[in-house]
VOLUMGU-326393 format. One record per residue (C-alpha): x, y, z. Coordinates in steps of 0.2 Angstrom, whole numbers, plus 2048, in hexadecimal, padded with zeros to 3 digits. Layout:
<pts>
east:north:up
X:Y:Z
...
</pts>
This chain:
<pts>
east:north:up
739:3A8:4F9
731:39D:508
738:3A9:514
732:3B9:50B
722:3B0:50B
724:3AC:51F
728:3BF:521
71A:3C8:517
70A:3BC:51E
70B:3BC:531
701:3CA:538
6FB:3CF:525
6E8:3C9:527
6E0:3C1:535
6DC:3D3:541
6D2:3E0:542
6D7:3F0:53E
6E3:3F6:54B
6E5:408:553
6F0:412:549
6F7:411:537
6EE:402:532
6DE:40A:538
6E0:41A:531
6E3:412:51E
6D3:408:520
6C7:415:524
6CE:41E:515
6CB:40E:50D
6B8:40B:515
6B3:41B:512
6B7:41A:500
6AE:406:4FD
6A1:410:508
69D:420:4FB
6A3:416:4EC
6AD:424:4E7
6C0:424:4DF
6CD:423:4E8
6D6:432:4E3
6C7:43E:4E4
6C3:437:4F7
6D3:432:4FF
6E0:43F:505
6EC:434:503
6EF:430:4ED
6E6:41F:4E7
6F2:412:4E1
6F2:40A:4F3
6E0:40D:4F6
6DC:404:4E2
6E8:3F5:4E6
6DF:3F4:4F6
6CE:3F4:4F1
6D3:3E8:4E3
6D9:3DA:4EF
6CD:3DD:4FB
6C1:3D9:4EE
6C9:3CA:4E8
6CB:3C2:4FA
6B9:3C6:4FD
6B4:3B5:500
6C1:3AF:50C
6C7:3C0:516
6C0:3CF:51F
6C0:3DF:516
6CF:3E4:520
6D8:3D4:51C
6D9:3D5:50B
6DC:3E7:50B
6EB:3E2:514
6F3:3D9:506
6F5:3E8:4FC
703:3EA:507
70B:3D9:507
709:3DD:4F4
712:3EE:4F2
721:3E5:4FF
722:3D6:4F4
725:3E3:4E5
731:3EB:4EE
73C:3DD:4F3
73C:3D6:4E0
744:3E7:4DA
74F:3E8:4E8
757:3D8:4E3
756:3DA:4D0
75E:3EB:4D4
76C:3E7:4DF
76E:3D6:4D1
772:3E3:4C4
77B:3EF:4D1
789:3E0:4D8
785:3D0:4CF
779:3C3:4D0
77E:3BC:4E3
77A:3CC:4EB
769:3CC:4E6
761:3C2:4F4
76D:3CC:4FF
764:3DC:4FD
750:3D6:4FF
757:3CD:50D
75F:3DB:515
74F:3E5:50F
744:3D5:51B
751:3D8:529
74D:3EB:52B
743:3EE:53C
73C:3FD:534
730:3F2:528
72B:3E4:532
71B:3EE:53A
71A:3FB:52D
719:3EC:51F
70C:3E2:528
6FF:3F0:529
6F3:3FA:51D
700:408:518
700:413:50A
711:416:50B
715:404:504
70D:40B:4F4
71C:418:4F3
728:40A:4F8
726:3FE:4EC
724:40C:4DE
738:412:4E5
73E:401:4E2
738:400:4D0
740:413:4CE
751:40D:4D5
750:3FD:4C8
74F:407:4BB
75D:410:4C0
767:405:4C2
764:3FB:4B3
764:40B:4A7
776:408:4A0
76F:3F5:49E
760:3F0:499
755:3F8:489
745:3FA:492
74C:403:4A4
745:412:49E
733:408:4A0
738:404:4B0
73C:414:4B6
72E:41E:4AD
722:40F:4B4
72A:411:4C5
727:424:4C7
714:423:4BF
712:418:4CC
71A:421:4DA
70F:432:4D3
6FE:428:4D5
706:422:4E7
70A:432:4ED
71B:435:4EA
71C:442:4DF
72D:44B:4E5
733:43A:4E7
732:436:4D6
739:448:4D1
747:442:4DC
74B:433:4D3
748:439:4C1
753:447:4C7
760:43B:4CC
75D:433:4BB
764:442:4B1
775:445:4BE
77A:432:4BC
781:434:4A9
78D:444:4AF
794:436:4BC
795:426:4B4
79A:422:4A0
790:413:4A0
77F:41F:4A4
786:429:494
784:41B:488
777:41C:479
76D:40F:481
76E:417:494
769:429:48B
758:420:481
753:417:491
754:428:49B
74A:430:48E
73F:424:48D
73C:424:49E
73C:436:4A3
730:437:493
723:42A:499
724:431:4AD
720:442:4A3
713:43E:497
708:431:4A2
70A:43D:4B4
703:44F:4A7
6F6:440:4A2
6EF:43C:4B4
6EF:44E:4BB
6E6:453:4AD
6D8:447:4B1
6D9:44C:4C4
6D8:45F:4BE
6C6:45A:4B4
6C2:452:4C3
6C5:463:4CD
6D1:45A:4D8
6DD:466:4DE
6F0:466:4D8
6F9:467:4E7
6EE:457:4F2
6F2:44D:4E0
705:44E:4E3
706:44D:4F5
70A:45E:4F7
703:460:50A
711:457:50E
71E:465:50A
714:474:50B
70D:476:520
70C:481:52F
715:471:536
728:474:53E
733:46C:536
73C:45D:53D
74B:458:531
753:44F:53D
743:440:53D
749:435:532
75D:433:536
756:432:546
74E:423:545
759:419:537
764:414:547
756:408:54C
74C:408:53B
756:401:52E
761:3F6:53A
76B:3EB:533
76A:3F5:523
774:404:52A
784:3FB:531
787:3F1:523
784:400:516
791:40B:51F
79D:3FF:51E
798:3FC:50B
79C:40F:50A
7AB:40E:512
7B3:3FE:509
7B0:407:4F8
7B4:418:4FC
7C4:416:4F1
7B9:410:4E1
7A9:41C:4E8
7A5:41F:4D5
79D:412:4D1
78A:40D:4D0
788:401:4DD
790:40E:4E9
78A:421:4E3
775:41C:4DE
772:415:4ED
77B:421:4F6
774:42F:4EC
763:42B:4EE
766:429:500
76B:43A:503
75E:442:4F6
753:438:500
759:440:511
759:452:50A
748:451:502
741:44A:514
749:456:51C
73A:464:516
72F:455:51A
71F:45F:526
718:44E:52B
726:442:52E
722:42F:533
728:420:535
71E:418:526
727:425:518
738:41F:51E
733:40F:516
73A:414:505
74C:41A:50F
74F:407:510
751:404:4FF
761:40B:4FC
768:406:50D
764:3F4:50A
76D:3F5:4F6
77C:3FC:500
77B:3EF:50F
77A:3E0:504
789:3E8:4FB
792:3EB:50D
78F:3D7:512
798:3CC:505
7A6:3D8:50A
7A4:3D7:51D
7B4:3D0:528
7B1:3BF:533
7AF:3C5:541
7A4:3D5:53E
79A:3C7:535
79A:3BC:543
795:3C8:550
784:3CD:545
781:3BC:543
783:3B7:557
77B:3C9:55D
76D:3C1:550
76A:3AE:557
76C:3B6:569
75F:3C6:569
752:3BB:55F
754:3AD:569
751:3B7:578
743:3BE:571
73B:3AE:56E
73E:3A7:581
734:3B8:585
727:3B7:57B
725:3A6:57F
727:3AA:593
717:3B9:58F
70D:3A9:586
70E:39F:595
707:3AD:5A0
6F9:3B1:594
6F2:39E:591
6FA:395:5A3
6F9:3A5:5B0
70C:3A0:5B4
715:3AA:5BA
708:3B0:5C1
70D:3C2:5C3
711:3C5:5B1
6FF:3BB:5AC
6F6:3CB:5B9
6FF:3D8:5B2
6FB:3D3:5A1
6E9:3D2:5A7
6EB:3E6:5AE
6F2:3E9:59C
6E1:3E3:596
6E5:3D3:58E
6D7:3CA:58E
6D2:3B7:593
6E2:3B5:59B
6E4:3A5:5A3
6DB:39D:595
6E7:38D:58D
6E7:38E:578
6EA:381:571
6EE:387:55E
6F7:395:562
703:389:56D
704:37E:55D
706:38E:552
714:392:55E
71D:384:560
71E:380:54C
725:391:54A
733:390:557
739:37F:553
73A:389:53F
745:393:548
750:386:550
751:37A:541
756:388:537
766:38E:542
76A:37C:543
76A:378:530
770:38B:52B
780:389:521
790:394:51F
78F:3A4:510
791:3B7:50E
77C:3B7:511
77D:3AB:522
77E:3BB:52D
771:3C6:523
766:3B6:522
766:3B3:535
761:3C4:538
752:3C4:52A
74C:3B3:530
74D:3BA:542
741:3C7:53F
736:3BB:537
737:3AF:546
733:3BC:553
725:3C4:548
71D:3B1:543
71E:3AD:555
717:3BE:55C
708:3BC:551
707:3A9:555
706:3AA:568
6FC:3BC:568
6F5:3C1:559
6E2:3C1:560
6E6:3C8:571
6ED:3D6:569
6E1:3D7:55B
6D5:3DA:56A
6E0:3E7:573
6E5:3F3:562
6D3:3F0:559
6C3:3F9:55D
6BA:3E9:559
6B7:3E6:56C
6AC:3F7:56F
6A4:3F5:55F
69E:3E6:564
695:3EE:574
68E:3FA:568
688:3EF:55D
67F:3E5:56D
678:3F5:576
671:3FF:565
664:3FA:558
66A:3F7:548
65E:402:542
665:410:54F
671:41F:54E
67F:425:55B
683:435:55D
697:43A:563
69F:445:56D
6B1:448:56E
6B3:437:561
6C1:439:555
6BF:437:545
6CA:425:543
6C0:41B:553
6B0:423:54D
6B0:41A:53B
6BA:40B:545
6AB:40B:551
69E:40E:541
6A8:3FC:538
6A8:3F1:546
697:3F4:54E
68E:3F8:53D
683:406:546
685:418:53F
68F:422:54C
68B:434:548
695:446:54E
687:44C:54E
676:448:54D
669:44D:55B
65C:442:554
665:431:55B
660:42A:569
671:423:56F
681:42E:575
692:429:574
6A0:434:57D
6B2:431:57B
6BF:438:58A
6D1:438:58A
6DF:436:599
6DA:43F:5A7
6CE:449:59E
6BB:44D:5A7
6AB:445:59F
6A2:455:597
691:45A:59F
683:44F:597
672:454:598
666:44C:5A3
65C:444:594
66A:437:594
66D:427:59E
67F:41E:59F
67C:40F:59A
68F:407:597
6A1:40D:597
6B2:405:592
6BF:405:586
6CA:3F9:57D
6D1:3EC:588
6E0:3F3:593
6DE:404:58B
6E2:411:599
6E0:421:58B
6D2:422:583
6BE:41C:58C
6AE:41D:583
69D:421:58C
68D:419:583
67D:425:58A
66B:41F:586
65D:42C:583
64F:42C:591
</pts>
């Protein structure tokens, strides 16, 4: 629990907003604190994340930025999935193989920034891993059909829809496959949860229909229906690197029981892995943060495929492990001394063209930060002790070292290198408060970005503001501005070569 704890908090508050996915979820997220409106009538993306967001922000009010503790929503919706992971793959294998999934769930490379960042798509993950509980505990446990009803509401509000018509679907093959799932007490759970995941999803599209939302944005149906090509190839594409470790050990967890391949452990995981694949496959917007739910059933097959792993495949995951995260360490460790000492002193200058800013400059607390977290690390390999989970546990504690050290030794320089806090703040010191700014060529994301960090209102257009603010690209020509302007600043965010903004004053 203290490592899952070491896992999910590094890198979960202390930044800005940073450029991409995490900025993206907290405009959504500002715009809707903004306009006091409801998530689901507001947001293009459906509200569950977007309700537990605003709920924790709220709560850590007093002690974190708005961004902060909408970030925890995420660390929530992880911690959720990793309790069902376990629970399931207990009632899956037995009681030892518990740990061995959320661990091997931790060890994905696929999570570790997709977890630590505001992402919708953890919503959907966490709602899976309560679906594939219920699943598994249908021929078990009385109540399963709560969990699996529960679980695909939940997934419906998080913008899963054919997800959980996936699921349920898989729901009604498993009793023509399995005896157990043709039991009296299998067949009450599975009506009872086909019935609540019925009853309570007609419930809330009827309320979004009194509230004119359209049907298809409330079950996500943008995602399948597009002028987009088609890429069906995205996601095996990228579950080489994605869900590593998951993958090696769950093909061998395939092939040690393709003898005995009709049994739970090996067919539900499986299955939902492929139903998974072939649904994707229609996928018009693919992305890395949708795969997040593919790891669930790879990491209930790979903590089935490591208590049954030889010696010295074992060993050499375990080694490859100690030796790549190590190395890692020395790296990072080698860019620190760069950053805070200038040596070496080529390394320290090119981290200055990549705009890092106050190179040279020695910190004290990130060395203590640093140097805590690496001797972790080192105390850990040395007390580690012989099982079936030492591998898998190297591997997951690896990641957490490397992650825990990255965002001891650099969390602020990059905070100022993927945030728009930096140019907000010349806006801010340039422009009244009580002044507008009009754009040109300003996306949508860095505009609202801008509009947070500076707390000026940053216009598309308005020709009564007395300040201009023009965004080019790479290698694109500033447009014409008209002579009643006067340049007064340009710049960007430190070491970005891409994208250059251009402040103009009226005459």
């Amino acid at each position: 629990m203290l490592l899952c704890a070491a896992w999910l908090l590094p890198g979960l508050v202390g930044h800005a907003p940073w450029k991409g996915g995490d900025g993206e979820h907290f405009v959504q997220l500002w715009l809707l604190l903004k306009s006091g409106a409801t998530p689901q009538s507001v947001s293009a993306t459906p509200p569950l994340y977007y309700w537990v967001a605003i709920a924790t922000a709220w709560l850590t009010s007093a002690f974190l930025t708005l961004a902060d503790g909408a970030r925890l929503a995420s660390g929530l919706f992880i911690a959720l999935a990793l309790f069902f992971v376990a629970r399931t793959a207990r009632v899956l294998y037995g009681p030892d193989f518990a740990w061995a999934a959320a661990l091997t769930l931790l060890a994905c490379m696929g999570l570790l920034v997709r977890g630590h960042e505001l992402n919708a798509a953890t919503a959907q993950f966490a709602s899976a891993a309560i679906m594939l509980y219920g699943l598994a505990t249908l021929p078990h446990a009385p109540r399963s059909g709560w969990a699996l009803g529960g679980g695909a509401v939940l997934m419906l509000l998080a913008g899963g829809a054919a997800e959980a018509a996936l699921f349920l679907l898989l729901a009604v093959v498993l009793p023509g496959v399995f005896d157990t799932y043709r039991s009296a007490q299998a067949r009450r759970g599975l009506a009872w949860g086909v019935g609540i995941a019925l009853v309570a999803s007609a419930a809330w599209l009827e309320y979004l229909a009194t509230q004119a939302i359209p049907l298809g944005r409330a079950l996500n149906l943008q995602r399948w229906v597009g002028e987009a090509t088609l890429r069906p190839t995205f996601y095996p594409g990228i579950l080489g690197w994605y869900a590593w470790p998951a993958w090696p050990l769950a093909v061998w967890a395939l092939y040690q029981g393709r003898r005995q391949w009709r049994t739970p452990g090996i067919l539900l995981p499986a299955g939902a892995l492929l139903g998974l694949l072939v649904l994707y496959a229609f996928d018009t917007h693919p992305g890395e943060e949708q795969g997040l739910i593919l790891l669930l059933p790879l990491a209930l097959l790979g903590a089935a495929g490591l208590f049954t792993l030889r010696r010295g495949a074992a060993y050499a995951l375990l080694w490859f492990g100690i030796m790549l995260f190590t190395f890692l360490a020395l790296v990072l460790w080698v860019y620190w001394s760069a950053h805070d000492l200038g040596a070496p002193a080529r390394l320290a200058a090119r981290l200055t063209r990549l705009g890092m800013t106050n190179v040279g400059v020695f910190r004290p607390w990130a060395l203590a930060l640093g140097f805590t977290v690496t001797l972790a690390w080192v105390v850990f390999l040395a007390r580690v002790r012989r099982s079936p989970l030492r591998p898998i546990l190297v591997w997951t504690t690896g990641m957490t070292f490397s992650w825990g050290l990255l965002m001891a030794l650099f969390q602020a320089p990059l905070d100022q290198r993927l945030s728009y806090a930096s140019v907000g703040k010349v806006l801010a010191a340039r422009v009244q408060p009580t002044e507008c700014i009009q754009t040109v060529q300003v996306r949508s994301q860095q505009r609202l970005l801008l509009a947070y960090h500076s707390g000026r209102m940053l216009a598309p257009a308005d020709v009564g503001c007395n300040w201009l603010l023009v965004e080019t690209r790479q290698r694109d020509i500033e447009p014409h501005i008209a002579a009643d302007w006067v340049k007064v600043w340009n710049g960007a965010r430190p070491g970005d070569r891409s994208d250059r903004f251009h402040l103009y004053g009226r005459r």
